[in-house]
C-alpha positions as CSV (number, residue, x, y, z in Angstrom):
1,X,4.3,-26.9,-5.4
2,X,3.2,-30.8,-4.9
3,X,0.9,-31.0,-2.0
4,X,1.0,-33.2,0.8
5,X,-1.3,-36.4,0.3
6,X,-1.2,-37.5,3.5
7,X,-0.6,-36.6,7.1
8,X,0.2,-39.7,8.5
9,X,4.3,-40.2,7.8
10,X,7.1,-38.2,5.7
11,X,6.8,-40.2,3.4
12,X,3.8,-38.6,1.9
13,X,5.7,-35.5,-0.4
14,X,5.0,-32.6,2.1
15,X,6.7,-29.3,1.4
16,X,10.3,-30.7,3.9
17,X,10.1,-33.8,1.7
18,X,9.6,-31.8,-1.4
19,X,12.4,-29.6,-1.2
20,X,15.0,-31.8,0.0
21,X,14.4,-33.8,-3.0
22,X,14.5,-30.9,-5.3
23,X,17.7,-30.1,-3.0
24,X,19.1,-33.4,-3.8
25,X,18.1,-33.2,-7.7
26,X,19.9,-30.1,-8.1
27,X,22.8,-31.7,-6.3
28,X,24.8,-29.0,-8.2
29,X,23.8,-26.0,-7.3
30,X,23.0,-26.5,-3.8
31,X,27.0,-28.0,-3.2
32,X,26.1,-30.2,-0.9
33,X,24.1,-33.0,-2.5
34,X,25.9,-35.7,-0.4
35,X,24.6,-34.0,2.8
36,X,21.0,-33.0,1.5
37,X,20.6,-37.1,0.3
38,X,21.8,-38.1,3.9
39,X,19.5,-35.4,5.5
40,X,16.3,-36.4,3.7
41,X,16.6,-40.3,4.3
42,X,17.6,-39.1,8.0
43,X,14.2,-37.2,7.8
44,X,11.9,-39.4,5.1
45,X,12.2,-42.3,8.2
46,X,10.4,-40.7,10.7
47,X,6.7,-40.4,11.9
48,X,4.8,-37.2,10.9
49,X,3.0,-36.3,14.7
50,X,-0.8,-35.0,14.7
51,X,-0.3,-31.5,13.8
52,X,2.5,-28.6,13.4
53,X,2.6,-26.7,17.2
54,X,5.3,-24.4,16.6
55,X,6.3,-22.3,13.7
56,X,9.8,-20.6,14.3
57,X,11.6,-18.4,12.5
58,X,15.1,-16.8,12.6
59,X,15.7,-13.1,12.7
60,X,18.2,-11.4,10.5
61,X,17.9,-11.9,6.6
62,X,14.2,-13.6,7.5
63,X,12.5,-11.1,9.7
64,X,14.5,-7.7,10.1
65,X,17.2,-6.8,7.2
66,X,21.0,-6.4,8.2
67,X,20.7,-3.0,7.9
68,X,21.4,-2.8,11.9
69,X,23.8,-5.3,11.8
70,X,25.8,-4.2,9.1
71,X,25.7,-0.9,11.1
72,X,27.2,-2.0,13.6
73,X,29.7,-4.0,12.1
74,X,31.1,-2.0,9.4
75,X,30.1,1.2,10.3
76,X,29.9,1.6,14.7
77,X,32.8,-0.3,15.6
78,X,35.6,0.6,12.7
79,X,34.5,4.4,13.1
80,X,35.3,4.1,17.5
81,X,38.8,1.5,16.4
82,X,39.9,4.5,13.9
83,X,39.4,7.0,16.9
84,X,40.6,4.8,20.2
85,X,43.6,4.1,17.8
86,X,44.0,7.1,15.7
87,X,43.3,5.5,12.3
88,X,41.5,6.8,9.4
89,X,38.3,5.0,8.3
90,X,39.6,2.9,5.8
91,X,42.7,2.1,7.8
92,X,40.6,1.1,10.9
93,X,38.0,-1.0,8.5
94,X,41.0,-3.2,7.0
95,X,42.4,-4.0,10.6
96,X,38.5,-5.2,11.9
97,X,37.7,-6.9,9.1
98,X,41.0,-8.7,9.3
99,X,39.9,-9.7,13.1
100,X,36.7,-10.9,12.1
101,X,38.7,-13.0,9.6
102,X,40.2,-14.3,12.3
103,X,37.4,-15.7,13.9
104,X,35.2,-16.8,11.7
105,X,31.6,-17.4,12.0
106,X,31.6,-21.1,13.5
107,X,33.1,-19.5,16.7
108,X,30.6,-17.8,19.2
109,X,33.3,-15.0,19.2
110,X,31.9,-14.0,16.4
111,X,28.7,-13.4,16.9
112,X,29.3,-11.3,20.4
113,X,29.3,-7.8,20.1
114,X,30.7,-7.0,23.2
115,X,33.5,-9.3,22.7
116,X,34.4,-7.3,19.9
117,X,34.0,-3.7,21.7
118,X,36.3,-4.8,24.5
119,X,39.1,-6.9,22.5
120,X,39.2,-3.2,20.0
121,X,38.7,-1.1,24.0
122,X,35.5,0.6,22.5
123,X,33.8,1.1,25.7
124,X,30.0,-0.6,25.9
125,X,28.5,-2.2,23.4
126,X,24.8,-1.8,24.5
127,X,25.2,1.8,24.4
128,X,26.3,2.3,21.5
129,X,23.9,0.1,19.9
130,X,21.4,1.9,21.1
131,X,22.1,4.9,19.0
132,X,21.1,2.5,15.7
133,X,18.1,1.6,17.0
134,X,16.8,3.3,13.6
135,X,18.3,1.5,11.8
136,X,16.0,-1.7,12.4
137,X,14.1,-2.2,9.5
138,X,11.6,-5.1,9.2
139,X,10.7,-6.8,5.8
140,X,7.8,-5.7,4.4
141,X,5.9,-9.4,5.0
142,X,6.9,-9.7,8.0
143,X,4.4,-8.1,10.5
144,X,1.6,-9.2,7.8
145,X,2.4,-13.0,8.0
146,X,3.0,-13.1,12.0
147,X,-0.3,-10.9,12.5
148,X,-1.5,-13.9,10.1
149,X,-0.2,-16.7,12.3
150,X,0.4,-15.5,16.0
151,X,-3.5,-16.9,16.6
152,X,-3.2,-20.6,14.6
153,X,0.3,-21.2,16.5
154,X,2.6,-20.7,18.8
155,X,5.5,-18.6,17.5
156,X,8.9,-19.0,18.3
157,X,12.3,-17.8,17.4
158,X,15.3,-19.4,17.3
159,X,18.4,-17.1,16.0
160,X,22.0,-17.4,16.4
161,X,21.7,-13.3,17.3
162,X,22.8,-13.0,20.6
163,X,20.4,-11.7,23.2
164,X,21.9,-8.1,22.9
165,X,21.0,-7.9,19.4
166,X,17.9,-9.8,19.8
167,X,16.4,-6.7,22.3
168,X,17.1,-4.3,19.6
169,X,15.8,-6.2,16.6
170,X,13.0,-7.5,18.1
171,X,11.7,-4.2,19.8
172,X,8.6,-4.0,17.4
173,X,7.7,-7.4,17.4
174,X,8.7,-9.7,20.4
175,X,5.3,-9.5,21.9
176,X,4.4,-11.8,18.4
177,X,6.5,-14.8,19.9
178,X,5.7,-17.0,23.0
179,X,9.6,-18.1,23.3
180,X,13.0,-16.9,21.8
181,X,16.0,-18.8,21.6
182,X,19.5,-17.6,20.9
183,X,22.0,-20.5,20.4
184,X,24.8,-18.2,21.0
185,X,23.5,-16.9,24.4
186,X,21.5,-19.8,25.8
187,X,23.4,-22.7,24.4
188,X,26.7,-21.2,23.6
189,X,26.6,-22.8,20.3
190,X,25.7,-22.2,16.8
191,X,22.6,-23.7,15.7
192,X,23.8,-26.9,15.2
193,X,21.5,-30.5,15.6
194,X,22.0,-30.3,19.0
195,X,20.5,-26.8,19.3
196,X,17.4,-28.0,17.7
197,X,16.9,-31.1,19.9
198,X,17.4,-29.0,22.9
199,X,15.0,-26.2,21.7
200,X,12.4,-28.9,20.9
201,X,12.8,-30.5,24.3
202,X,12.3,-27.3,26.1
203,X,9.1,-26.2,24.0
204,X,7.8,-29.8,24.6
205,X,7.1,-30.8,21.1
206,X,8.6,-33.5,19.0
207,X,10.6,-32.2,15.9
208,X,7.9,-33.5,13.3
209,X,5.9,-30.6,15.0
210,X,8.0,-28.4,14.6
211,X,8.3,-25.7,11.4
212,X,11.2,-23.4,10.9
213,X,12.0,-20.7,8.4
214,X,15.2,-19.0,7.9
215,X,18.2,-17.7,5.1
216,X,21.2,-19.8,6.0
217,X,21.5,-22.8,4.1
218,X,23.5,-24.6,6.9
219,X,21.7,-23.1,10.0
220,X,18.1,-22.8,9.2
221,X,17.7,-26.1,6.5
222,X,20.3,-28.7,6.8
223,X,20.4,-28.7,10.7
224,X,16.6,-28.5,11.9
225,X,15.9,-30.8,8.7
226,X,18.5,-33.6,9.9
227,X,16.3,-34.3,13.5
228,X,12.7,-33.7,11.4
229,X,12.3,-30.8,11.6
230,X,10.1,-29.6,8.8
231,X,12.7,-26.6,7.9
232,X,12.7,-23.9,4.7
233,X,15.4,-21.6,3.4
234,X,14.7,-18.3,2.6
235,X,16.0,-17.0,0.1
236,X,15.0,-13.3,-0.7
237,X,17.2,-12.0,-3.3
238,X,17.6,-15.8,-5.0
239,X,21.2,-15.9,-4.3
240,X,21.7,-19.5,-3.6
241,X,20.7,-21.0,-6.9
242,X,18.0,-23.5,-5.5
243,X,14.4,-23.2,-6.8
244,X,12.5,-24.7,-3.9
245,X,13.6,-22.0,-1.7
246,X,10.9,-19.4,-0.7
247,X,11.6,-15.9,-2.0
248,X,8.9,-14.2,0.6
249,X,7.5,-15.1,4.2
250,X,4.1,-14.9,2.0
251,X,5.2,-18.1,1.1
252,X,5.1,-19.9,4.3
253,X,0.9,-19.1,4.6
254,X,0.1,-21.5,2.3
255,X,2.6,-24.4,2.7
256,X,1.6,-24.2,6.6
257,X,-2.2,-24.8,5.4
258,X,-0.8,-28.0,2.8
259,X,0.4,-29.0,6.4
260,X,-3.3,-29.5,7.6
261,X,-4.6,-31.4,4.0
């Protein structure tokens, strides 16, 4: 990893500046090497501030598998659709799925359980989410590294989770964060550019202080990297193709100290 040499502007080749020029150098396998080139100039022209104040992190795929999520998904709300409509499994799974489709993940729909448990007439979603409660499953780094950093800053989240998933993944853990942001329940967006700036403005920090670690390319890099934030996408199971991409949450201990250098 090239170290930072200096701590006085982006241009110095910190770990953001790093990877989006690794990004940008593997144009190929990242897909979007127009966007990443634009990003990093966007971000290579700002100041670097004193010091990083916040290190935030989204939730599933970066803190908690989607072992709950899936649950509920593909498992919860097909098996209640196959009974409310009187459906086998399978049958019910094709018709949800097929609604999802519908949707898509750039609507808020989406991401909404109980949205989904009243369009299908399933009753209340809250409920029956709390009978998966076991099925919440943290990574194994995760406690370590937030045990590692809750004292050095203040820790945030920032998911596109809604809040009623949010209580139920975070059960174990919240009392790590200081502040947790849902774009879909506080901003009634995705986490888009304008997400960012408004989380920024409401924790009182300029971007450039600002760290954020998470496992959707779009989402968790490109966005928070296009205002300067200093963003990096986790990629566990090394799906995505790009090197620069941190494979653990052990990861993030070490570029965080490269931040103080």
């Amino acid at each position: 990893m090239v170290r930072s040499q200096s701590s006085a502007d982006l241009t110095s080749p910190g770990p953001c500046c790093y990877l989006f020029y690794r990004v940008s150098y593997m144009g190929g396998n990242f897909g979007q090497g127009a966007t990443a080139i634009k990003v990093l100039k966007s971000v290579v022209m700002r100041k670097r501030d004193n010091g990083i104040a916040v290190v935030s992190f989204d939730v599933e795929g970066t803190l908690v598998t989607t072992d709950f999520s899936s649950a509920i998904w593909f498992e919860l709300i097909p098996g209640r659709y196959s009974r409310r409509h009187g459906l086998n499994f399978e049958e019910a799974t094709m018709k949800v799925r097929q609604a999802y489709d519908s949707i898509g993940d750039q609507r808020l729909e989406w991401y909404d359980v109980q949205y989904w448990f009243t369009r299908f007439d399933l009753g209340d979603a809250d409920i029956a989410m709390e009978e998966l409660q076991p099925k919440v499953q943290y990574y194994p780094d995760t406690k370590d590294v937030l045990k590692q950093l809750q004292n050095k800053y203040k820790l945030s989240v920032a998911s596109g989770s809604p809040r009623p998933f949010l209580k139920h993944l975070l059960r174990d853990i919240e009392h790590n964060f200081s502040s947790i942001y849902s774009s879909t329940s506080d901003y009634q967006q995705v986490k888009t550019a304008d997400f960012w700036s408004a989380m920024c403005r409401d924790l009182g920090v300029d971007p450039g202080q600002v760290i954020h670690v998470g496992d959707h390319m779009q989402f968790d890099f490109v966005e928070p990297a296009s205002i300067g934030i200093k963003a990096f996408h986790l990629d566990r199971n090394r799906e995505s193709g790009m090197a620069a991409s941190l494979q653990s949450l052990n990861e993030l201990v070490p570029l965080l100290a490269d931040t103080k250098k």
